[in-house]
C-alpha positions in Angstrom: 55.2 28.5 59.5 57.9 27.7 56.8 57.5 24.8 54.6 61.1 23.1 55.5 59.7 23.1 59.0 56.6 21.2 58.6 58.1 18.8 55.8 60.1 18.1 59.1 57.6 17.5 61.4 56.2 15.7 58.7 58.1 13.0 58.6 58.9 12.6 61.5 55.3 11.6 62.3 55.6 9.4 59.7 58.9 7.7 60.9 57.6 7.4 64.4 54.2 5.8 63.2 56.4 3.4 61.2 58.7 2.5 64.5 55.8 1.8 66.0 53.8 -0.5 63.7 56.9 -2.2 63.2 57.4 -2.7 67.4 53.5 -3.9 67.5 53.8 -6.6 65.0 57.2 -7.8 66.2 55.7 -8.0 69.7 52.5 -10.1 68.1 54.5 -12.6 66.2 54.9 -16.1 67.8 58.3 -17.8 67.5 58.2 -21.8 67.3 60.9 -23.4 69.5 63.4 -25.0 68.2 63.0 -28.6 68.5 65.2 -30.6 70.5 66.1 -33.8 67.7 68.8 -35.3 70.3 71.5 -36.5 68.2 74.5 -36.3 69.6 78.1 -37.5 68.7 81.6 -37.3 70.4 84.9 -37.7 68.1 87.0 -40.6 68.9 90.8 -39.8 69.2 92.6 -39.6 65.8 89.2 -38.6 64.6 88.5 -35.3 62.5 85.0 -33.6 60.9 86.6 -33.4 57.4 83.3 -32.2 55.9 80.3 -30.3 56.1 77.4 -30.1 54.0 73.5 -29.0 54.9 70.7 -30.4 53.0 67.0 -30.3 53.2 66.7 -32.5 56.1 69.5 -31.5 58.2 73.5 -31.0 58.4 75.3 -34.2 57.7 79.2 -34.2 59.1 81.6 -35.9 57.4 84.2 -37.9 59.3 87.9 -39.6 58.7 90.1 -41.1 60.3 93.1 -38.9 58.7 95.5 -36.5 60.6 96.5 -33.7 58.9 99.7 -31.8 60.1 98.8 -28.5 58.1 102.5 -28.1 57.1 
């Protein structure tokens, strides 16, 4: 058999064997669900989110009162 041919076959044994590790511990890992915190807020009219900025405990929003025309 030529070399070229079973460098070939080779690697592809080697490719497949990877796929398939990679499929088995994908299927084995556990994903946490996402927990439910429940805060909720609603805009009042004339408001606008002018701000947002994450930190290490959540997302905090920023708020104003402000209308911008974008002009």
């Amino acid at each position: 058999m030529m070399i070229g041919l079973l460098l070939i076959m080779y690697l592809l044994t080697l490719y497949l064997a990877a796929i398939i590790v990679l499929q088995h511990c994908i299927r084995r890992q556990e994903q946490d669900p996402t927990p439910d915190i429940g805060v909720r807020f609603a805009l009042r009219e004339g408001q606008t989110i002018v701000g947002v900025r994450e930190t290490a405990t959540g997302v905090d929003f920023y708020i104003g009162d402000n209308m911008t025309d974008g002009r």
